[in-house]
BAPAMAR-295077 format. One record per residue (C-alpha): x, y, z. Coordinates in Angstrom, 2 decimals, always signed. Example, Ala and Ser with C-alpha at 12.3 -4.5 7.8 and 13.67 -1.06 7.14 Angstrom:
residues 2
@x=+12.30&y=-4.50&z=+7.80
@x=+13.67&y=-1.06&z=+7.14
This chain:
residues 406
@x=+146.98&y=+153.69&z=+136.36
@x=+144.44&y=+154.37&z=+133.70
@x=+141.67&y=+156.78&z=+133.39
@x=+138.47&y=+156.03&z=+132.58
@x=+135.18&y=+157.65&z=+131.40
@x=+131.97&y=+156.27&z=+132.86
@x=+128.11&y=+156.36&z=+133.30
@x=+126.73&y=+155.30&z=+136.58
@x=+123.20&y=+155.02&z=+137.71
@x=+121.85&y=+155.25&z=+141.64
@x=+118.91&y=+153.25&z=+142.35
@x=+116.23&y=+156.19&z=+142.18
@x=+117.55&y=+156.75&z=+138.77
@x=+120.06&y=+159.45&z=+139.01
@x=+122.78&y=+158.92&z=+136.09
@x=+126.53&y=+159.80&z=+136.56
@x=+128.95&y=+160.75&z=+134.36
@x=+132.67&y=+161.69&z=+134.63
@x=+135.93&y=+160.09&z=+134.51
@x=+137.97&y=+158.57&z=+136.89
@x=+141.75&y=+156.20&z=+137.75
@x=+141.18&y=+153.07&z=+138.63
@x=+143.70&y=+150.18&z=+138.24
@x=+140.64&y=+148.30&z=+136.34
@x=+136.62&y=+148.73&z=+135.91
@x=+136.31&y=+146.21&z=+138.47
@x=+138.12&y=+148.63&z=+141.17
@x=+135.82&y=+151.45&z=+139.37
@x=+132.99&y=+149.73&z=+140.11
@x=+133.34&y=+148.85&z=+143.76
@x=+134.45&y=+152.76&z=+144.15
@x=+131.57&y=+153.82&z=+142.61
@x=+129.20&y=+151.51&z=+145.08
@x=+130.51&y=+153.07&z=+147.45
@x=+129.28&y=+156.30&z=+146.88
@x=+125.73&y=+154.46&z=+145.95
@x=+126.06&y=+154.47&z=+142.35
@x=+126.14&y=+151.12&z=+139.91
@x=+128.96&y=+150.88&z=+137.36
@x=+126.95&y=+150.99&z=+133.51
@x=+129.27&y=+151.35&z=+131.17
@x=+132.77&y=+152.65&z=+130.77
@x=+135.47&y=+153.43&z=+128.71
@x=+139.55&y=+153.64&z=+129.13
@x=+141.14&y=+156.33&z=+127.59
@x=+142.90&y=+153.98&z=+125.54
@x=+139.97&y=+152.94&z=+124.09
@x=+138.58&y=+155.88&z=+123.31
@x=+141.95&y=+156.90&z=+121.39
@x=+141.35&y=+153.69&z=+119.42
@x=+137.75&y=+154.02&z=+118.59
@x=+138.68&y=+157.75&z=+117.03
@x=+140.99&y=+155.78&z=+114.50
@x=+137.52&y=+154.28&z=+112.82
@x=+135.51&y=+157.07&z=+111.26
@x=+132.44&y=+155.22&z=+110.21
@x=+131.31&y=+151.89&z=+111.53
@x=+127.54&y=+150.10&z=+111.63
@x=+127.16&y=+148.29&z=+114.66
@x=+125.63&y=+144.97&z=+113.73
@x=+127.83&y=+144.46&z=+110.65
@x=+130.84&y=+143.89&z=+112.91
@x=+129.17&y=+141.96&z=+115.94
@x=+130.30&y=+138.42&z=+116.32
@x=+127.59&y=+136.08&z=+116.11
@x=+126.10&y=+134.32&z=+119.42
@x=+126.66&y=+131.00&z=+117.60
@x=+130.51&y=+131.60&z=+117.34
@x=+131.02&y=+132.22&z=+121.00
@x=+129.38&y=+129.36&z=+121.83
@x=+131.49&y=+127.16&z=+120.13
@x=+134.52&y=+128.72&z=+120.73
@x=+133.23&y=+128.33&z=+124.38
@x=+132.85&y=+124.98&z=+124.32
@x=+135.82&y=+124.17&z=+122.13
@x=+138.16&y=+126.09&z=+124.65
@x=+136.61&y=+123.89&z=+127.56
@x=+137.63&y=+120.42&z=+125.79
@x=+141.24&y=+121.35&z=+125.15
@x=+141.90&y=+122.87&z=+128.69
@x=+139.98&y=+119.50&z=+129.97
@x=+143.00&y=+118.05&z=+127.82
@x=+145.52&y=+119.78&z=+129.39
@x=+146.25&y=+121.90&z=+126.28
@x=+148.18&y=+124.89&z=+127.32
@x=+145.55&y=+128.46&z=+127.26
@x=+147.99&y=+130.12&z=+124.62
@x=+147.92&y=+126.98&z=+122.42
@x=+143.70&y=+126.41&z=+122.73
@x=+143.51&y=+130.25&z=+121.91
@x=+145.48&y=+129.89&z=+118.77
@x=+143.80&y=+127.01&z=+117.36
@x=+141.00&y=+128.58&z=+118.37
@x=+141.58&y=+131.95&z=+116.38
@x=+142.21&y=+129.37&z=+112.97
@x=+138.74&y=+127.77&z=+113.07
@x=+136.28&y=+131.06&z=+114.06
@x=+134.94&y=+132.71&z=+110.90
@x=+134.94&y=+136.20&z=+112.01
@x=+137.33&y=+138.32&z=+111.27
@x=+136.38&y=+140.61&z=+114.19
@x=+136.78&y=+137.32&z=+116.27
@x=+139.89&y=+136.25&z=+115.26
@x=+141.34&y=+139.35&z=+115.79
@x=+140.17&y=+139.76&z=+119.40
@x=+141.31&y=+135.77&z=+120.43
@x=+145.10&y=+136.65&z=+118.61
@x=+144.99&y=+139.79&z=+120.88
@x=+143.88&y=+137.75&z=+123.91
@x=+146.50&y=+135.10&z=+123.02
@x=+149.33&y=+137.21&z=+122.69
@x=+148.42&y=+139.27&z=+126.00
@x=+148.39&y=+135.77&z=+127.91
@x=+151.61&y=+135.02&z=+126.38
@x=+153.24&y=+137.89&z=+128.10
@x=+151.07&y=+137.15&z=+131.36
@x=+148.16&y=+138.93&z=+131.77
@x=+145.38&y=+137.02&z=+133.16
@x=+142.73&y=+135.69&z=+130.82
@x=+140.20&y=+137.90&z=+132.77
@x=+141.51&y=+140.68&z=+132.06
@x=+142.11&y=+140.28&z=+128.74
@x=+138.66&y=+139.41&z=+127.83
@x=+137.81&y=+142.80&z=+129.41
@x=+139.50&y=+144.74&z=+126.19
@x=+137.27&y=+143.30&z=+124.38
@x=+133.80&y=+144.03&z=+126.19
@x=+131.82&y=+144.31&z=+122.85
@x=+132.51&y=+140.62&z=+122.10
@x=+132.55&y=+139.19&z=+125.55
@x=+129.95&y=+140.01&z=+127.82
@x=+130.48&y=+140.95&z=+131.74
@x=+129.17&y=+137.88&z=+132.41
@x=+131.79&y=+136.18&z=+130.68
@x=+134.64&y=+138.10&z=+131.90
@x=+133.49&y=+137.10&z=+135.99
@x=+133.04&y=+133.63&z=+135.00
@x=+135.83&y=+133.51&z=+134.27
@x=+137.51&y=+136.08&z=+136.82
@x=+136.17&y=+133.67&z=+139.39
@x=+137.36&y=+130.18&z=+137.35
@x=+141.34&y=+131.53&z=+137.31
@x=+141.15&y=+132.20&z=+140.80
@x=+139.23&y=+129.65&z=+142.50
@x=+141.19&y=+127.27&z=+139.79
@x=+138.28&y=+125.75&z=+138.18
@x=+137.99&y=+127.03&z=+134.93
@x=+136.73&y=+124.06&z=+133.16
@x=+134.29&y=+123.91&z=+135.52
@x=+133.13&y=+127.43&z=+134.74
@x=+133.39&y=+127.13&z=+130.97
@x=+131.18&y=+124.09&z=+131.33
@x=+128.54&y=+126.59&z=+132.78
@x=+129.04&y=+129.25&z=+130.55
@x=+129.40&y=+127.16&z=+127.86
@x=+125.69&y=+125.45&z=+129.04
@x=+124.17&y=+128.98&z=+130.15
@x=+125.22&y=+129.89&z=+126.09
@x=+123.33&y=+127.11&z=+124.53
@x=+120.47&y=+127.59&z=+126.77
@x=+120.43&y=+131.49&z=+125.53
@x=+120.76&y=+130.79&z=+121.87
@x=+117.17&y=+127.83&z=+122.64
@x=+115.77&y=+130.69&z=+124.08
@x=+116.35&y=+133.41&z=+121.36
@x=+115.91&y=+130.67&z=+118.57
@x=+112.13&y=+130.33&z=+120.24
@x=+111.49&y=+133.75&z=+120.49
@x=+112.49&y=+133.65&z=+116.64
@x=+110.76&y=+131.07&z=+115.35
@x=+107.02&y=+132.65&z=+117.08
@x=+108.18&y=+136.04&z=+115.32
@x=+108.99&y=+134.99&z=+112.09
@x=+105.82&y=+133.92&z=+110.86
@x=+103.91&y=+137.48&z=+111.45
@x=+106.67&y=+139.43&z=+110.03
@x=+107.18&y=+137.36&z=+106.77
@x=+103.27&y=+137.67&z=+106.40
@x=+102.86&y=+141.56&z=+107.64
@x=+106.05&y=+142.30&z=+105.09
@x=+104.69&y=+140.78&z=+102.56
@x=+100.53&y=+141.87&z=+103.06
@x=+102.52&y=+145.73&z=+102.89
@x=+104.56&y=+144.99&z=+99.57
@x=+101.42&y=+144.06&z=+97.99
@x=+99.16&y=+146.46&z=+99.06
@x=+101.87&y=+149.01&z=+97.86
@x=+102.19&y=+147.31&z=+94.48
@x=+98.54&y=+147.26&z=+94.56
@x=+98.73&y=+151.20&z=+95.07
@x=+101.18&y=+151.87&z=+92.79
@x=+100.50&y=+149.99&z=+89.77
@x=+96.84&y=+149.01&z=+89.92
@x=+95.33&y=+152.41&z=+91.70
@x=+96.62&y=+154.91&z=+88.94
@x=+95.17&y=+153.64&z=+86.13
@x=+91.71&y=+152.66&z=+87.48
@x=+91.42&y=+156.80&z=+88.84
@x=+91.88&y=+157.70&z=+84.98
@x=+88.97&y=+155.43&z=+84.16
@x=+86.92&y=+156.65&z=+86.58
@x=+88.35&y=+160.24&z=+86.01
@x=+86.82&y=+159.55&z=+82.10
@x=+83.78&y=+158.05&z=+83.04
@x=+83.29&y=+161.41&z=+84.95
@x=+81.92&y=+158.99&z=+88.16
@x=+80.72&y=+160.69&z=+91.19
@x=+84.00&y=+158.84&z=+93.71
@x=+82.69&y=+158.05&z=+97.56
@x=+85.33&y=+159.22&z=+99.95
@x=+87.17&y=+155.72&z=+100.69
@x=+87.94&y=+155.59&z=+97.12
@x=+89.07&y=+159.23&z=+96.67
@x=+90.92&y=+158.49&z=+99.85
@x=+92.40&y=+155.49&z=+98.30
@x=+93.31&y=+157.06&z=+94.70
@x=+95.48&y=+159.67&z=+96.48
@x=+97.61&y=+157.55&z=+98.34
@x=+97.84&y=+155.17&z=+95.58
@x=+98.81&y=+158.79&z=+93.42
@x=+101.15&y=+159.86&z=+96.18
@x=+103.27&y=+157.50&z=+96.43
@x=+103.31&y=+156.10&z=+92.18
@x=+104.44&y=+160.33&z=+91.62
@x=+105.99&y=+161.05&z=+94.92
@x=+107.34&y=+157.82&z=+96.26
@x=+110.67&y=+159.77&z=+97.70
@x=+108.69&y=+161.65&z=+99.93
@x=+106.81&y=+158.80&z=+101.54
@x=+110.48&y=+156.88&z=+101.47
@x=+111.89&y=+160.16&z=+103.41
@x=+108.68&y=+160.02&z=+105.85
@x=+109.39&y=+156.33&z=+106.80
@x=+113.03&y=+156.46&z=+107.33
@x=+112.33&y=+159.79&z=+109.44
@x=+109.82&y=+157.90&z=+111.38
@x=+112.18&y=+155.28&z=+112.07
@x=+115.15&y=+157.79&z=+112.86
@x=+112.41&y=+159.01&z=+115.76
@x=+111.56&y=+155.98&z=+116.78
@x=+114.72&y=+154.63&z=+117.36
@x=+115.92&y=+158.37&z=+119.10
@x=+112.93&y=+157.94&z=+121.31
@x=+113.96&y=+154.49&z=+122.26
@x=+117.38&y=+154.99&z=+123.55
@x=+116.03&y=+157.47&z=+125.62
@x=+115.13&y=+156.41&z=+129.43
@x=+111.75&y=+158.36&z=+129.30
@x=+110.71&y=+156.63&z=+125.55
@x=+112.39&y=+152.91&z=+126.78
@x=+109.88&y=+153.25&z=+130.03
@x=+107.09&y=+154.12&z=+127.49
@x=+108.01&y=+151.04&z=+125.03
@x=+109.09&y=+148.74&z=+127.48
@x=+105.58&y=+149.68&z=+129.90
@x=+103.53&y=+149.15&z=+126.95
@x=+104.98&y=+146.48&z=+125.75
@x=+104.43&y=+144.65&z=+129.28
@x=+101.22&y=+145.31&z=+128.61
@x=+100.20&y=+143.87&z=+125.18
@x=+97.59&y=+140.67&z=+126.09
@x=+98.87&y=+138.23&z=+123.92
@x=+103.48&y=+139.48&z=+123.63
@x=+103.17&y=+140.50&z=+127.40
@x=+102.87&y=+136.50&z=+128.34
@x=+106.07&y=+135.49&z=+126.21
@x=+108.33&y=+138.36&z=+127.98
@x=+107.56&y=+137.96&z=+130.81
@x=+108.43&y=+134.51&z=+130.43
@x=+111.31&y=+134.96&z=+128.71
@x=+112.84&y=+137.41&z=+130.96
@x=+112.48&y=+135.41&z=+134.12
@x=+113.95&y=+132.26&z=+132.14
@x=+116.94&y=+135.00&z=+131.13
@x=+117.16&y=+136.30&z=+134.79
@x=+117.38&y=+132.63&z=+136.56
@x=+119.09&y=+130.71&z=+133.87
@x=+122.03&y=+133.64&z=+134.32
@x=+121.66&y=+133.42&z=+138.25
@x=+121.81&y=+129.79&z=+138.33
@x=+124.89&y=+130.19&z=+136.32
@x=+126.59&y=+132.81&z=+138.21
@x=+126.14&y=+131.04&z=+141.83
@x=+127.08&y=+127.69&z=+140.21
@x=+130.64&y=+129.63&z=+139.46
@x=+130.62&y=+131.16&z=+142.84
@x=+130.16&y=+134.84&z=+141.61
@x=+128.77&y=+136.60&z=+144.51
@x=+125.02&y=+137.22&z=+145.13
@x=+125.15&y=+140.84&z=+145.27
@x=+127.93&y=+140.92&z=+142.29
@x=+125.60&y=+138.64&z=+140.31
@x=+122.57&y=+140.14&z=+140.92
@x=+124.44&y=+143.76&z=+139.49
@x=+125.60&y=+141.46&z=+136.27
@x=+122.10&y=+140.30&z=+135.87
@x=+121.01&y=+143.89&z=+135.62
@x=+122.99&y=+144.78&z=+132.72
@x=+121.96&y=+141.65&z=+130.84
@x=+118.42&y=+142.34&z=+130.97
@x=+116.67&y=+144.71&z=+128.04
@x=+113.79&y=+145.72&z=+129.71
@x=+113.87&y=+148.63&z=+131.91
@x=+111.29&y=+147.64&z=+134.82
@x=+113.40&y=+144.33&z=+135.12
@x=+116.59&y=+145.78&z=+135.62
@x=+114.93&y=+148.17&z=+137.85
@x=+113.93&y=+145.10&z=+139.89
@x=+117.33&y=+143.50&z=+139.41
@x=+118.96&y=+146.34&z=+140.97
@x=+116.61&y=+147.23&z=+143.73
@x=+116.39&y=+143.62&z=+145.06
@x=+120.51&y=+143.65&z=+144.86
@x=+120.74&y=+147.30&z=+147.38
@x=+118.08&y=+145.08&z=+149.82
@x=+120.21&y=+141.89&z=+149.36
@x=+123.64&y=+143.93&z=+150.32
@x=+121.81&y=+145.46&z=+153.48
@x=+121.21&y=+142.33&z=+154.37
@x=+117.73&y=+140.74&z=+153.11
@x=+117.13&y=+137.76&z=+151.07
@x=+116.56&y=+137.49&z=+147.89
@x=+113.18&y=+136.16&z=+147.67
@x=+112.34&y=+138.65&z=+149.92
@x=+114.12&y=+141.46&z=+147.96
@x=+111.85&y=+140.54&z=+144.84
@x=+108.84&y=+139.71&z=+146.36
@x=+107.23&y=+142.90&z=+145.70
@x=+107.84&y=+142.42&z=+142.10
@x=+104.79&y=+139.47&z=+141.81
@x=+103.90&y=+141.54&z=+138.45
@x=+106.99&y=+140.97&z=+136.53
@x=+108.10&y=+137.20&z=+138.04
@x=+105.78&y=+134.29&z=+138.54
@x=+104.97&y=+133.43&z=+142.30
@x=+106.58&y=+130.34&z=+142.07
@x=+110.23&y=+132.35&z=+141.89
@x=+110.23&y=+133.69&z=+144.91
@x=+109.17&y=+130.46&z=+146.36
@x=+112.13&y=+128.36&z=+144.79
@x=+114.61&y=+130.63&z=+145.57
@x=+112.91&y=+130.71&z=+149.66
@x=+113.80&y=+126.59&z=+149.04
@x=+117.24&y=+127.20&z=+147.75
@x=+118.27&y=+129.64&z=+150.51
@x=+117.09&y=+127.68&z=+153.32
@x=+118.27&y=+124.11&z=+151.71
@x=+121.27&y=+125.54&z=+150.28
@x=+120.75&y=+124.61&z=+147.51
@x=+120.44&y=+127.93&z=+145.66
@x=+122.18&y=+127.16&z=+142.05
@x=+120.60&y=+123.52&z=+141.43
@x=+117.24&y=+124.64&z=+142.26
@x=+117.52&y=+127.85&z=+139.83
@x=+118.90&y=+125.64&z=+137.57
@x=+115.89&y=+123.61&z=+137.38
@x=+113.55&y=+126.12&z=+137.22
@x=+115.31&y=+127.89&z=+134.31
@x=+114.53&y=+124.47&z=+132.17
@x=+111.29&y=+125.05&z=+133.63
@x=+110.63&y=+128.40&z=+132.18
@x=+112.65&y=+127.68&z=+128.84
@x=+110.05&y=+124.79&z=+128.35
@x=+107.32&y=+127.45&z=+129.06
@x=+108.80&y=+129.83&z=+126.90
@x=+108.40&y=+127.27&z=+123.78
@x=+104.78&y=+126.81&z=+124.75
@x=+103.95&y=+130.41&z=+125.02
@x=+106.02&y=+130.72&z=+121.52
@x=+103.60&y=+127.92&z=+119.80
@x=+100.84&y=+129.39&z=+121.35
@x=+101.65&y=+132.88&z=+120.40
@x=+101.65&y=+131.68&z=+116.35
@x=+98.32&y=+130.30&z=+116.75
@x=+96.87&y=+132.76&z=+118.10
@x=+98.75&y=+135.60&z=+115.08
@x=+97.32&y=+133.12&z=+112.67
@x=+93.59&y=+133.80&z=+112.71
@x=+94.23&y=+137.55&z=+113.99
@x=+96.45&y=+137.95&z=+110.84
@x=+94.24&y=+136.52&z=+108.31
@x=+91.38&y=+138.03&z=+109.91
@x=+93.23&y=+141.69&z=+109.51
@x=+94.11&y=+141.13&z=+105.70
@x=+90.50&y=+140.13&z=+104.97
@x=+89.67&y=+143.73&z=+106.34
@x=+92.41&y=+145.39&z=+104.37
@x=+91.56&y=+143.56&z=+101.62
@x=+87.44&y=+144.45&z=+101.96
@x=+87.62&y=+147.54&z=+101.97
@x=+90.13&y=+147.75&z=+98.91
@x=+87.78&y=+146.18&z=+97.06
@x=+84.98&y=+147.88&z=+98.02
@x=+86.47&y=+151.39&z=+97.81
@x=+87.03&y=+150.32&z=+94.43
@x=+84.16&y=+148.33&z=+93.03
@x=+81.80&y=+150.64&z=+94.85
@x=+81.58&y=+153.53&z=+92.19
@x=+81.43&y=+150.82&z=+89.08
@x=+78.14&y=+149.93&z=+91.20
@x=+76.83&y=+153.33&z=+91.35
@x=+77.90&y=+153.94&z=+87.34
@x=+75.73&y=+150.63&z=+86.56
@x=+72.71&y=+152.18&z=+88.82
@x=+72.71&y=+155.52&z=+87.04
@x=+72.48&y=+153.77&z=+83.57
C-alpha cells in the first residue's frame, strides 16, 4: 500500500500535515474527513522520489496548455463514441498533442491501461496535467459506464472555461499593453532625456524647484545606477509573490481585491460563473453533492470563495441544502443563486438549471469585461495626462523662472 505525504485543512482553518497509507488519495481523503479535515494536496512517496531526479524546473514552462486538453478531450470523446478501443484513442492521441510534457503523460496513461489499470487512476499520476475534476469525471464515467457521456461534459465545462478566461483576457490586455508601455517611456524619458537637461540647468547655474530636483535624481539614479533599481524591483516582486502564497497575505490580496469598485464586479462574476458552470458539470456526471462541492473548493483561487465552498459542503453533509448552506454568503454570490439552486432542489432539476445559469453568468461576465475597458480607457488616459503634466512642468518650470530673471 503506498504512503503518502499530505496537507489537510479543517474548516476553521487549521492546516495538517503528515504522511499516511492509503490504497489511493481517494481512500486518504475520506480518512481524513473523518477526522474533520479536507484532503488539499498530496504526494506518494513515489512521486516524491521522482520529483528529486529534476534539480531545476520553472513551473509554467512545462504546463500543458488549457487549449491542448481541450482538444484532446474532445478528440478522445469522438473515437470512444466510435467504438475505438481506450488504448488505441490514447495512442493516436499522444501523435497529434504538441507537448512534449503531454505526450509523455497520455503514452504513460496508455501503457498503464494496457496492463489494466483503470483510466481513473491513471490520470491521477499525473495530477499536474489533469485536474481533480477530471480524474472524478471520469472515476464516475468508468463506473456508472457512461464515459462519453461524461467527456461530453467535461469536454463542454472545458470550452466554457477557456470563453471565460479568454474574456477575462481580452478586458486585461488593453491596460497592461498601455501601463507597460506609459512605464518604458517614462523610463526612457528618465534615462536619456533627464541627464542631459540637469547639466544644462547645472551650467545655467538655475535656482531647480523641488519636483524637478526630485525628477533629475531619479532620472540620475537609475541612467548611473540602473542595477540597483533592477535589484529593488525583482526584490519587490520576490516579496510580493512570498507574501502571496502565504494564507495571511492571500486573505489580504484576495480581501482587497474583492473590494476594488470597478475589478470587484468582474470577480465576482467570474467566480460564481466558475463555481456553477463546475457544479452543473459535476451533478450532470453524477459526482456527489458533498464530493463536488469539496472539488469545487480546490478549483477556486480566491480564498473567501473556497472558504464558502467548503463551509456550505460541512452544512450540506449534516444534512442542509445547499441554497441554504450558501445563503449567508449574499456578498460573494448574486441573490439569484441561491434562488435557482432552491428551484433545482425542489424540481429536481439541479444540473439543467445550474447549467443555465452558468451561460447566464458567462454572458455577464463578457459584459462586465466590455464594460470594464471602457471604463480603463478614460481613467488611463486621464492618469498619463497627469504623469505627463507634471513631467513637463517639473521641467519647463525653471526655463520659466531663467526667462523671468533676465
Amino acid at each position: 500500500m503506498p504512503s503518502y505525504s499530505y496537507v489537510a485543512k479543517s474548516i476553521s482553518g487549521e492546516e495538517k500535515t503528515g504522511s499516511a497509507e492509503a490504497k489511493d488519495l481517494h481512500q486518504l481523503a475520506r480518512a481524513l474527513r473523518e477526522q474533520g479535515f479536507i484532503l488539499v494536496h498530496a504526494v506518494s512517496e513515489k512521486e516524491k522520489t521522482a520529483g528529486r531526479k529534476i534539480s531545476f524546473s520553472i513551473p509554467f514552462l512545462g504546463s500543458v496548455p488549457l487549449e491542448e486538453k481541450m482538444m484532446f478531450t474532445r478528440n478522445l470523446q469522438v473515437m470512444v463514441a466510435s467504438g475505438l478501443s481506450l488504448p488505441k484513442a490514447l495512442a493516436v492521441l499522444s501523435l497529434q498533442t504538441k507537448s512534449n510534457k503531454f505526450k509523455k503523460a497520455i503514452d504513460s496513461i496508455k501503457n498503464e491501461v494496457v496492463e489494466g489499470k483503470n483510466f481513473s487512476d491513471s490520470l491521477a499520476d499525473h495530477s499536474e496535467i489533469f485536474s481533480e475534476l477530471f480524474q472524478n469525471m471520469i472515476r464516475v464515467g468508468e463506473e456508472a459506464g457512461n464515459l462519453e457521456e461524461v467527456l461530453t461534459v467535461l469536454a463542454r465545462q472545458m470550452e466554457k472555461e477557456h470563453e471565460l478566461k479568454s474574456k477575462i483576457q481580452s478586458a486585461l490586455m488593453y491596460p497592461a499593453v498601455i501601463i507597460s508601455a506609459m512605464i518604458g517611456i517614462g523610463v526612457l524619458m528618465l534615462i536619456m532625456v533627464v541627464p542631459k537637461l540637469a547639466e544644462t540647468f547645472a551650467e545655467l547655474e538655475i535656482e531647480l524647484p523641488f519636483t524637478t530636483q526630485l525628477v533629475i535624481n531619479v532620472g540620475v539614479f537609475l541612467a548611473t545606477k540602473w542595477y540597483f533599481g533592477l535589484a529593488l524591483i525583482i526584490a519587490m516582486g520576490i516579496i510580493f509573490l512570498l507574501i502571496s502564497k502565504s494564507m495571511a497575505g492571500k486573505k489580504l490580496i484576495d480581501g482587497f481585491v474583492l473590494r476594488i469598485p470597478i475589478a470587484s464586479v468582474l470577480i465576482k462574476k467570474s467566480n460564481s460563473a466558475s463555481t456553477i458552470r463546475t457544479l452543473s458539470s459535476l451533478v450532470a456526471a453524477g459526482v456527489p453533492l458533498v464530493r463536488s462541492l469539496e472539488i469545487i473548493s480546490n478549483t477556486l483561487g480566491n480564498v473567501y470563495y473556497k472558504k464558502a465552498i467548503i463551509e456550505a459542503s460541512e452544512k450540506v453533509k449534516k444534512g442542509g441544502r445547499l441554497s441554504e448552506a450558501l445563503e449567508p454568503y449574499g456578498n460573494l454570490y448574486p441573490i439569484v443563486v441561491f434562488q435557482m439552486i432552491k428551484v433545482g432542489e425542489e424540481t429536481g432539476e439541479t444540473a439543467k438549471i445550474l447549467s443555465k445559469l452558468a451561460e447566464f453568468f458567462e454572458e455577464e461576465v463578457g459584459t462586465a469585461a466590455r464594460n470594464l475597458t471602457s471604463i480603463i480607457e478614460p481613467v488611463l488616459m486621464l492618469v498619463i495626462g497627469v504623469v505627463i503634466g507634471f513631467f513637463a512642468i517639473s521641467m519647463v518650470q525653471p526655463m520659466y523662472s531663467m526667462l523671468d530673471s533676465v
